[in-house]
C-alpha positions in Angstrom: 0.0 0.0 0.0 3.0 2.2 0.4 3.9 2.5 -3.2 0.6 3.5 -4.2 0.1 6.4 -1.2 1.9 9.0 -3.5 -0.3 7.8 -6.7 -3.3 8.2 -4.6 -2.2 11.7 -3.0 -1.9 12.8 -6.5 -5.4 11.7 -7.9 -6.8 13.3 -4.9 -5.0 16.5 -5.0 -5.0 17.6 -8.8 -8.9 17.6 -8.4 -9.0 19.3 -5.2 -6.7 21.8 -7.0 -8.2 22.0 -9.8 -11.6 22.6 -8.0 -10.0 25.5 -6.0 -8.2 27.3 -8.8 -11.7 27.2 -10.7 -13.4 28.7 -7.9 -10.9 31.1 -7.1 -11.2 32.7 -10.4 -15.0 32.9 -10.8 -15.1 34.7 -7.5 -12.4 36.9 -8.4 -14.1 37.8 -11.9 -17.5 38.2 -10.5 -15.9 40.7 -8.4 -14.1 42.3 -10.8 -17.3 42.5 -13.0 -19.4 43.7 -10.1 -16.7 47.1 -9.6 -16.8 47.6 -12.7 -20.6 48.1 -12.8 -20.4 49.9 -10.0 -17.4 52.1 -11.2 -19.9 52.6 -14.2 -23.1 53.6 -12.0 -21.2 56.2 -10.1 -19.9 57.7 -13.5 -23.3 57.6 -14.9 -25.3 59.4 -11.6 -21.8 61.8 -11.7 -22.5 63.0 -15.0 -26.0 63.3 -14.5 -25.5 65.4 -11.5 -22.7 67.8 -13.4 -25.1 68.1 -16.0 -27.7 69.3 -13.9 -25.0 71.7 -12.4 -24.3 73.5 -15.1 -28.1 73.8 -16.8 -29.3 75.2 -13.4 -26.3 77.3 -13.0 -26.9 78.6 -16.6 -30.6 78.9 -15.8 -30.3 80.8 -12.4 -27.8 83.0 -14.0 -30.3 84.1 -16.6 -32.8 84.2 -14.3 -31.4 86.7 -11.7 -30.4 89.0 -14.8 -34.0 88.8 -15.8 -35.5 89.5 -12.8 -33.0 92.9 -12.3 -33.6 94.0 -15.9 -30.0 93.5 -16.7 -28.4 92.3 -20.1 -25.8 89.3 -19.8 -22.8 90.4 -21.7 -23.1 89.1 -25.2 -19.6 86.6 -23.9 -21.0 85.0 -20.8 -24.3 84.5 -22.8 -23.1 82.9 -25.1 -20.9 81.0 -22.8 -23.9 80.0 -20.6 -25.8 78.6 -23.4 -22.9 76.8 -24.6 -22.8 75.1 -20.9 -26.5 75.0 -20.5 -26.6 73.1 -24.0 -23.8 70.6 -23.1 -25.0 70.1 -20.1 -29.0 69.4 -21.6 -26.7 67.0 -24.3 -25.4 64.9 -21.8 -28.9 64.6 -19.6 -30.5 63.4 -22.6 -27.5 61.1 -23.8 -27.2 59.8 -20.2 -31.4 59.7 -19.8 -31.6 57.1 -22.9 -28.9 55.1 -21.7 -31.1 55.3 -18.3 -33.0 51.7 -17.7 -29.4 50.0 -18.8 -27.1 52.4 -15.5 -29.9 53.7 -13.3 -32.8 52.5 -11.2 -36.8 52.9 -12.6 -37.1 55.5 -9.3 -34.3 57.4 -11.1 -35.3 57.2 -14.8 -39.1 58.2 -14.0 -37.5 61.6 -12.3 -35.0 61.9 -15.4 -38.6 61.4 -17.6 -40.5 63.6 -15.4 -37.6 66.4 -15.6 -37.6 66.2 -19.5 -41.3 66.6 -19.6 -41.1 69.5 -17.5 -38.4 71.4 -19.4 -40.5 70.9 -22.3 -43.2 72.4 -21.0 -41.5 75.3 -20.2 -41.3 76.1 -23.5 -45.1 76.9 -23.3 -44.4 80.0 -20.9 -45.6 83.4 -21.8 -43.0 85.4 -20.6 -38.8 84.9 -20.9 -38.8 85.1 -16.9 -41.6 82.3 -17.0 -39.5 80.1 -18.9 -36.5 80.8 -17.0 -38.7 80.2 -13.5 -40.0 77.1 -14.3 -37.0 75.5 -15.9 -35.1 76.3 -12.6 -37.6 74.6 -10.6 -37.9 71.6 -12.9 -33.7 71.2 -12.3 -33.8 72.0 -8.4 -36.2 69.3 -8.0 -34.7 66.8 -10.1 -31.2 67.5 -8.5 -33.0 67.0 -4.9 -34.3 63.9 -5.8 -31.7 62.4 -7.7 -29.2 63.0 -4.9 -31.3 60.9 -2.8 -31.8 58.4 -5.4 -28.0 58.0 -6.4 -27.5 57.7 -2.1 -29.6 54.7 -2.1 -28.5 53.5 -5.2 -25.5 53.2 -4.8 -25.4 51.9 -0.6 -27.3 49.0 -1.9 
């Protein structure tokens, strides 16, 4: 029996092994695959949030001219749009791409914000506009925030 206790240490070890190195990499590749989503998500709500930034920074802006009666130099106008545009770019990019990165809570707000910046189009006056676009972004940034918290903890 002595001669054969090496032979049978081997045909029990290589499987055991083989088991263990197996196993080891799944695990380690599901890992690796589950930071990378998450890496992904936190880009995605990041963007979002930046976006939102800029748009609502754009829109106050105008706003708080409007409301003293003061013209924007024709520069930062122009530059304010130019954000306010990239930034409205990337929500929309980043709201398509929504059911694939965020959570339903998340994309309904996104849906619910681009419905209300399109009916701010309907306003009679400039200030109108500017008003209720503000308050369409405020409210989506507030919620989102929370959203992205939860999101992202769980």
């Amino acid at each position: 029996m002595s001669d054969w206790q090496p032979v049978v240490n081997l045909l029990v070890g290589v499987p055991v092994a083989l088991l263990t190195s197996w196993l080891t990499v799944k695990f380690a590749l599901r890992r690796f695959q589950s930071e990378k989503w998450f890496e992904r998500r936190v880009d995605a709500y990041t963007k979002v949030i930046e976006a939102l930034h800029f748009m609502k920074h754009c829109t106050e802006r105008q706003l708080r001219a409007a409301e003293r009666g003061a013209d924007i130099p024709k520069e930062i106008e122009n530059e304010l749009v130019s954000s306010y545009r990239k930034g409205l770019a990337d929500l929309r990019k980043l709201t398509d791409m929504g059911a694939l990165l965020f959570s339903p809570e998340a994309v309904a707000v996104l849906d619910t914000l681009n419905a209300e910046l399109l009916a701010a189009t309907d306003e009679q006056s400039w200030w109108e506009h500017l008003d209720a676009e503000a308050a369409a972004i405020s409210k989506c940034l507030v919620n989102l925030r929370g959203i992205a918290k939860r999101d992202l903890n769980a």
